[in-house]
ZALO-87754 format. One line per 2 residues: number of its first residue (from 0); their letters; for each residue x, y, z of C-alpha. Coordinates in pm, whole numbers. Layout:
% ZALO-87754
NUM = a = X Y Z  ... .
% end
This chain:
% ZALO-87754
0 = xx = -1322 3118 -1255  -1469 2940 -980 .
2 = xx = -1403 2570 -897  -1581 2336 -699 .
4 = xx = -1531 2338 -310  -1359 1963 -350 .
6 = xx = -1138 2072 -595  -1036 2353 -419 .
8 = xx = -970 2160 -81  -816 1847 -204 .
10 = xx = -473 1806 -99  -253 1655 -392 .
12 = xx = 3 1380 -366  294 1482 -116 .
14 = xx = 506 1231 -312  462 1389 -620 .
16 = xx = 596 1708 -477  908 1529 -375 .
18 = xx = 955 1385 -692  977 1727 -816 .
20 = xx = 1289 1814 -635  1428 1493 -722 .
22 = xx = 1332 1532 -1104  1558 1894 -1059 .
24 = xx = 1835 1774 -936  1856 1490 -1223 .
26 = xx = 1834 1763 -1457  2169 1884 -1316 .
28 = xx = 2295 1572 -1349  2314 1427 -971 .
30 = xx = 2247 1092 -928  1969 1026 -685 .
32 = xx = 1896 712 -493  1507 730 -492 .
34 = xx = 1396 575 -257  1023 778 -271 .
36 = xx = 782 557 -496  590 220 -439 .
38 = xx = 686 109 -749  962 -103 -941 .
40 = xx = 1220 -44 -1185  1083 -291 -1411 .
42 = xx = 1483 -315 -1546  1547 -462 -1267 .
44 = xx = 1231 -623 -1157  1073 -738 -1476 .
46 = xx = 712 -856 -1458  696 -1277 -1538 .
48 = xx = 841 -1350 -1843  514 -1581 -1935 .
50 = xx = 298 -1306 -1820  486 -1066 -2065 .
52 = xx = 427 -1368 -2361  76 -1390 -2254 .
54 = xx = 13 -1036 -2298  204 -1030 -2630 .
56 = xx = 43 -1299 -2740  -342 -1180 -2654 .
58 = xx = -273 -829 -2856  -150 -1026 -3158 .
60 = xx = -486 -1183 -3130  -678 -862 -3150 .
62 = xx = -812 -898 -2786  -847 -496 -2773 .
64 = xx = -1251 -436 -2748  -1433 -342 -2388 .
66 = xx = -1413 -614 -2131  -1704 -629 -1937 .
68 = xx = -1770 -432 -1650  -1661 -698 -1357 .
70 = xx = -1409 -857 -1537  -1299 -1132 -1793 .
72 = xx = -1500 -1429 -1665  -1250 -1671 -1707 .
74 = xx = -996 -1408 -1503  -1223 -1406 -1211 .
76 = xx = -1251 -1771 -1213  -881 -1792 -1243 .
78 = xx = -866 -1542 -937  -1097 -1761 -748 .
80 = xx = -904 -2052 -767  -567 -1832 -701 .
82 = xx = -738 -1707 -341  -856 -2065 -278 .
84 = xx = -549 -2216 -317  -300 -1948 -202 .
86 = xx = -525 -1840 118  -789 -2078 144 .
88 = xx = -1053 -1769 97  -1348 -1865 -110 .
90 = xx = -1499 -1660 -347  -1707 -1720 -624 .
92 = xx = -1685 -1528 -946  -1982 -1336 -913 .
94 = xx = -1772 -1207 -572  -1511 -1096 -748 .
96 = xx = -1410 -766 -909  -1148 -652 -1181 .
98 = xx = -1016 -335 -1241  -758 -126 -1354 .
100 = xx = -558 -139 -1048  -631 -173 -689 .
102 = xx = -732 239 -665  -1026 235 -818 .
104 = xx = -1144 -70 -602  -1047 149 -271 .
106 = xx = -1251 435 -447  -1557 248 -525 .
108 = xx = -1546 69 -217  -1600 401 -22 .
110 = xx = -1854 509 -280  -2031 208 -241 .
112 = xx = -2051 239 152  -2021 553 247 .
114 = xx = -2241 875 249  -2124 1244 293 .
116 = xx = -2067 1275 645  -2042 940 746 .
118 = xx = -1691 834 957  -1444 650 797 .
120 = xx = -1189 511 1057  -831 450 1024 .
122 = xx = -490 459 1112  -170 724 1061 .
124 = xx = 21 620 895  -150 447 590 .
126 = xx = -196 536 231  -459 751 65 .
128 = xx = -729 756 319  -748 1087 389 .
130 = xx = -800 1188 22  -1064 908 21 .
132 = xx = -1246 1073 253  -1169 1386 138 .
134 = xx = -1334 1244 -203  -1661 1112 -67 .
136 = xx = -1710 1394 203  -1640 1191 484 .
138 = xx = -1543 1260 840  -1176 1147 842 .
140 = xx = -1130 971 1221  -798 924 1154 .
142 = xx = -621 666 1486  -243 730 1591 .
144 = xx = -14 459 1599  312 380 1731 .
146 = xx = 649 254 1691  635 53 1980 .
148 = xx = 385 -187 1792  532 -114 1438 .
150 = xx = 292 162 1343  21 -111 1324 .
152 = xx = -331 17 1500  -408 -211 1797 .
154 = xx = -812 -294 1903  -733 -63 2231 .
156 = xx = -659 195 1979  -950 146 1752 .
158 = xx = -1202 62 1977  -1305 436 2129 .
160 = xx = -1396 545 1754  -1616 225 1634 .
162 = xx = -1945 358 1734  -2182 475 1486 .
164 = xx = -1865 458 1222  -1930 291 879 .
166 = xx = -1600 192 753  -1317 59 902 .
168 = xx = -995 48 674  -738 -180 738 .
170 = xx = -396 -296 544  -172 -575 608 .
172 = xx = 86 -580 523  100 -195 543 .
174 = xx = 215 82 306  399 281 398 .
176 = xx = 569 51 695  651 -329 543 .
178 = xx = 502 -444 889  184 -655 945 .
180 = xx = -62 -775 1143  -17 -1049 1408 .
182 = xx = -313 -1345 1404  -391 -1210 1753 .
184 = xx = -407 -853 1703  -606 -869 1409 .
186 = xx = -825 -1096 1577  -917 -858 1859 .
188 = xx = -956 -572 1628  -1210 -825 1426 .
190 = xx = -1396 -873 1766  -1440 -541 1774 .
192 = xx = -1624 -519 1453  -1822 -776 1527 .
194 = xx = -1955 -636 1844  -2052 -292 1731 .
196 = xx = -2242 -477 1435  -2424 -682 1718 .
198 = xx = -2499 -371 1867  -2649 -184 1615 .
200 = xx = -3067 -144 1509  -3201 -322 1249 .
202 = xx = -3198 -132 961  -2919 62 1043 .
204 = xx = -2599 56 843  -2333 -166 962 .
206 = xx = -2000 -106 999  -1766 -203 696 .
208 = xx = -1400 -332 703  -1207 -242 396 .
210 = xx = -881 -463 415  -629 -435 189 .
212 = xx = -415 -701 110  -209 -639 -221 .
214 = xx = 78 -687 -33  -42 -1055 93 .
216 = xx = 227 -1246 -158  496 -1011 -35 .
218 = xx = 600 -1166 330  947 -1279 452 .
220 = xx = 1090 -1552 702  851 -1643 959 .
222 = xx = 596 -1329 921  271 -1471 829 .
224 = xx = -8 -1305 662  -347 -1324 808 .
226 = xx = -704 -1186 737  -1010 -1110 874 .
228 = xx = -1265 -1349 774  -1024 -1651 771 .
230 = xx = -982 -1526 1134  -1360 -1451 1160 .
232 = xx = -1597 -1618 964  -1880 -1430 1061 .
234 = xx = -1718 -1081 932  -1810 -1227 572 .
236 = xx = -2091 -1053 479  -1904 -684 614 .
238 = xx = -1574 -756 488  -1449 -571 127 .
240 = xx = -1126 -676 30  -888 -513 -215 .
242 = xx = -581 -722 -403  -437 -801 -706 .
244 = xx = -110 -826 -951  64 -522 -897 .
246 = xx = 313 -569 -628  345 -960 -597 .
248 = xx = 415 -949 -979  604 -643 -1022 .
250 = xx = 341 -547 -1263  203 -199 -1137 .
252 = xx = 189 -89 -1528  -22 -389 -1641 .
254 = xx = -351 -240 -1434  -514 -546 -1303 .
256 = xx = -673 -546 -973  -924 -768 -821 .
258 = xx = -1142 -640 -515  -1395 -945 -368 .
260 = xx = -1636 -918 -123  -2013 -999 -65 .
262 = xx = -2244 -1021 -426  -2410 -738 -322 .
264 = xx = -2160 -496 -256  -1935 -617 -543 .
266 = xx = -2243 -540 -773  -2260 -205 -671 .
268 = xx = -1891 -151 -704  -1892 -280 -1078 .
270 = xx = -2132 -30 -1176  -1912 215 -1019 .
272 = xx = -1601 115 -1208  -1823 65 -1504 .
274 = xx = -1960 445 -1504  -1559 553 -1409 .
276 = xx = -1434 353 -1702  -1182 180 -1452 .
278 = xx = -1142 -141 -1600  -835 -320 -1720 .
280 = xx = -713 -379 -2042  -850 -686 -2171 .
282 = xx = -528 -838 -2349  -402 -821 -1988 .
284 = xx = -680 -983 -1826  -671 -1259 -2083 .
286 = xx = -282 -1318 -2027  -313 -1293 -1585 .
288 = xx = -619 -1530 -1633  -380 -1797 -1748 .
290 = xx = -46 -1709 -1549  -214 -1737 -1247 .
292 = xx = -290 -2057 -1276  52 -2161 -1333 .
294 = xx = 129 -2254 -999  501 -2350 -1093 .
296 = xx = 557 -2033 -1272  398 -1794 -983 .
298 = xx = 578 -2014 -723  936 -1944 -880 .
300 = xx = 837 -1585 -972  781 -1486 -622 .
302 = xx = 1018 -1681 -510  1325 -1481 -687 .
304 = xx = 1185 -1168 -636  1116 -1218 -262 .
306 = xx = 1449 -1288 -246  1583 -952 -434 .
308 = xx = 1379 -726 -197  1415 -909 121 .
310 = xx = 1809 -877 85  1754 -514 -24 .
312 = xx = 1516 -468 274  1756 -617 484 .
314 = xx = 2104 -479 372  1889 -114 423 .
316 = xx = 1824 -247 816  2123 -349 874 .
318 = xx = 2273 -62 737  2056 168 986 .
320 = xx = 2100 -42 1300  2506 -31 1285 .
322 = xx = 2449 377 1240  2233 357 1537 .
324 = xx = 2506 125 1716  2750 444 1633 .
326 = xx = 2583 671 1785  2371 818 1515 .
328 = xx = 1988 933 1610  1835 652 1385 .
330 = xx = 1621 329 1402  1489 86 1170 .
332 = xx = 1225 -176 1213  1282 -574 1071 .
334 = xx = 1139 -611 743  855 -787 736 .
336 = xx = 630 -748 421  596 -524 106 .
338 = xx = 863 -304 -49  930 -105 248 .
340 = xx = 1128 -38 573  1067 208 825 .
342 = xx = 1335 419 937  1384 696 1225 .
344 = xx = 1588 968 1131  1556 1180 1429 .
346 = xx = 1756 1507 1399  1470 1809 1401 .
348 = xx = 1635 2144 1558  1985 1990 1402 .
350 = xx = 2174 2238 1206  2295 2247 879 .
352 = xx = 2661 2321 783  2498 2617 607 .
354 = xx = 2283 2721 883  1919 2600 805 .
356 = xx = 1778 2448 1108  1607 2122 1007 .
358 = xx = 1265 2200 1152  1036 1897 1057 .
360 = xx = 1059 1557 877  1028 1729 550 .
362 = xx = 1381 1944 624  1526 1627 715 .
364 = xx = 1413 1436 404  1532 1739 158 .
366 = xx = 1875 1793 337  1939 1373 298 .
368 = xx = 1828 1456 -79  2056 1766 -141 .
370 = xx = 2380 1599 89  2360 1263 62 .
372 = xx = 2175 1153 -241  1868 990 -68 .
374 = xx = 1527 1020 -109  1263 869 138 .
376 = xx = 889 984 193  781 1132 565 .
378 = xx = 526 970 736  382 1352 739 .
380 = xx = 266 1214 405  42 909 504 .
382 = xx = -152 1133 759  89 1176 1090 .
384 = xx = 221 1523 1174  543 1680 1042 .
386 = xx = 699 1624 1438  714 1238 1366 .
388 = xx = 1041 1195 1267  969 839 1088 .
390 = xx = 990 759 681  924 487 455 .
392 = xx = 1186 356 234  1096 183 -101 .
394 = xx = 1357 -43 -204  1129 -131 -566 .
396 = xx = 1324 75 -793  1707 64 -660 .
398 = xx = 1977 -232 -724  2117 -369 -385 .
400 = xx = 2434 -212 -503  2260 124 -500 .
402 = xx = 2120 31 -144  2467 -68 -51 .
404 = xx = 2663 243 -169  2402 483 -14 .
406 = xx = 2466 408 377  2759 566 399 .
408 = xx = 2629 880 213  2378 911 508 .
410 = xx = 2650 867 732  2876 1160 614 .
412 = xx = 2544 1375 593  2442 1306 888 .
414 = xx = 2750 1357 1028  2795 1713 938 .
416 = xx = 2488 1838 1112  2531 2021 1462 .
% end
C-alpha cells in the first residue's frame, strides 16, 4: 500500500537509531555512558521542587479540562513578566504562545510563514531544520559553519543566501554545540535582515528570523546571551522567537513552551497548535504560572543546576584537551551554554584492532560505543556530512562521576586503533 511522497522521504531521527544500539548493548548488560540525548536524568536533575508541589497541587484540584488554545492567561502574563525582567524583552500576553513544548512552536512557526517551495535558511550544524523543511516542502539552504568560529554561522556566511529567502533560523545558544552568539556577530547578521527587508516590494513577503532561545537561562562565566531585537529594535515586527521551561528547569517531561512574537503571527500560530492539539497540560501551566514568578526560587534553581552542568561540561573539556596535549587526534571547544560540548574525534581511515576501518563519524561514534562505553551524536546528524569528524556531547543525563570515569575509557580505545 502506497504512502504519501512525505512519508516516504522523511528522514527519521538519527539519534533514535543510535539509541538503538545503545538500548542492545544494555540488554547484555554493559553499562553505557550516554552521552546521545538533550535531555536529563531527572534522578539526578530533578525539576524545582515548588514546581513539582505546584503541579501536585493543581491535579488535586481537578485542573484537568482543555486549556485554551494560546495558553493559561495568567501563564502568559506570568511569562511576560519572566522575559521583562530576565531579558528586558517586552511582550504582551496577546504576543505570547504556550504549548506543549518548544517543537510544536518551531513547527507552526514554519507553517505559519512558509509556503511549499519557499527557502528556509540555516546553518549545519543545528537541530531539526532539515526535517522542518522537509515537513513544509521547503527548499532547505542549508549554510556551513566552522570550528574556527565555534560552528556558529557568521553574516559573511549568511549573507550570499538572504535574497528572496523567507525564513532565517537562528539558535543561541546552539544545539548541538553549547556555543553562542557574540553581541557583534549577531548584530551584523541582524543587519543583514534588515537590509534585504528594505530591499524588498511592497507586498512581497519579508524575510522571517526564527530564533531560538530555550537555552537563554543556560550560560556560564562571562558568556552572555544576546538577541535580535534587543540588538535591533526594528527586527520586531519579523522576529518569531521560540523558549520556554524545558532546559533551564530540567523539565523536558512537563511540556510547556512559550513561542512570542508579533500579534499577528502568534494568532496564526495558535490556531495551528489549536488544530494539532499541541497544547500543554493545564495543571502544568497553572503550577509554571506561579513558579516563575518566584524570583528567589528560579534564581537558586538555576543557580545549582548551572553549577552541576558547568562542572560536568568542564571536567568533559578538560578531560579532552589533556588527551589532545598527549598526542591524541582530539579537540574540544570551552563550554559556553546549554548541555553540550563539542568534541573532535578525528581518527577516519584508523583501524580497528579487529580490522574495520573507521570510515566516517558514525564508525567512530559506534567503535567509542562498543570499546569504550561512550556514546556521543555526529554532527552528520544536525545536517553536516559524515567527513566532519565533530560530535556533541550531552552531559544532561550522566553524574560527574560518570563523566569522570569515562576519559580514560576513550583513552584506552583510542589507543588501540592503528
Amino acid at each position: 500500500m502506497s504512502v504519501s511522497k512525505l512519508a516516504q522521504n522523511l528522514r527519521g531521527s538519527e539519534i533514535i537509531k543510535i539509541a538503538g544500539e545503545i538500548n542492545e548493548l544494555k540488554r547484555q548488560g554493559q553499562n553505557i555512558a550516554n552521552l546521545t540525548i538533550g535531555d536529563f536524568d531527572s534522578n539526578i536533575y530533578p525539576i524545582p521542587a515548588d514546581l513539582k508541589d505546584g503541579i501536585v497541587d493543581a491535579y488535586n484540584h481537578n485542573q484537568t479540562n482543555y486549556p485554551p488554545a494560546d495558553g493559561m492567561l495568567n501563564l502568559r502574563e506570568s511569562v511576560s513578566a519572566f522575559l521583562s525582567s530576565r531579558m528586558g524583552l517586552n511582550y504582551k500576553a496577546n504576543e505570547i504562545l504556550i504549548s506543549g513544548g518548544s517543537r510544536p512552536l518551531i513547527y507552526s512557526t514554519f507553517l505559519a510563514l512558509v509556503d511549499p517551495g519557499d527557502k528556509v535558511v540555516f546553518p549545519a550544524p543545528s537541530w531539526n531544520n532539515n526535517h522542518y523543511s522537509d515537513l513544509t516542502s521547503a527548499e532547505a539552504i542549508i549554510v556551513e559553519t566552522k570550528p574556527e568560529n565555534n560552528f556558529m554561522p557568521t553574516a559573511d556566511e549568511i549573507a550570499p543566501h538572504l535574497k528572496g529567502a523567507t525564513l532565517l533560523a537562528l539558535c543561541s545558544p546552539l544545539n548541538p554545540t553549547g556555543t553562542m552568539f557574540n553581541k557583534k556577530d549577531l548584530e551584523e547578521i541582524c543587519d543583514l535582515v534588515i537590509a534585504e527587508n528594505k530591499s524588498r516590494a511592497t507586498g512581497e513577503k519579508p524575510l522571517y528570523l526564527l530564533y531560538d532561545q530555550i537555552y537563554s537561562q543556560l550560560t556560564f562565566g562571562d558568556f552572555k546571551h544576546y538577541d535580535p531585537v534587543t540588538l535591533r529594535p526594528e527586527l520586531r515586527p519579523y522576529t518569531v522567537f521560540v523558549d520556554g521551561a524545558s532546559k533551564c528547569f530540567a523539565s523536558t517531561g512537563v511540556r510547556v513552551g512559550w513561542g512570542f512574537g508579533p500579534a499577528n503571527i502568534i494568532d496564526n500560530m495558535k490556531a495551528i497548535v489549536g488544530h494539532m492539539g499541541a497544547w500543554s497540560p493545564k495543571a502544568e501551566q497553572v503550577a509554571m504560572a506561579h513558579f516563575i514568578t518566584d524570583t528567589a526560587a528560579v534564581d537558586a534553581y538555576l543557580d545549582d543546576l548551572k553549577g552541576k552542568i558547568r562542572a560536568s561540561l568542564t571536567t568533559l573539556h578538560e578531560g579532552f584537551q589533556a588527551l589532545k596535549a598527549e598526542g591524541f587526534q582530539v579537540d574540544s571547544i570551552t563550554p559556553m551554554g546549554a548541555i553540550y560540548l563539542t568534541l573532535k574525534i578525528d581518527y577516519t581511515g584508523k583501524t580497528t584492532p579487529d580490522g574495520h576501518v573507521l570510515k566516517d563519524s558514525a564508525d567512530i561514534n559506534f567503535y567509542l560505543i562498543k570499546e569504550a562505553k561512550v556514546a556521543l551524536v555526529p554532527f552528520s546528524a544536525f545536517g553536516t556530512d559524515d567527513s566532519v569528524n565533530w560530535f556533541r556531547a550531552s552531559v544532561g543525563a550522566s553524574t560527574l562521576e560518570d563523566i569522570e570515569q569515562l576519559i580514560p575509557r576513550v583513552k584506552e580505545a583510542l589507543s588501540k586503533l592503528k
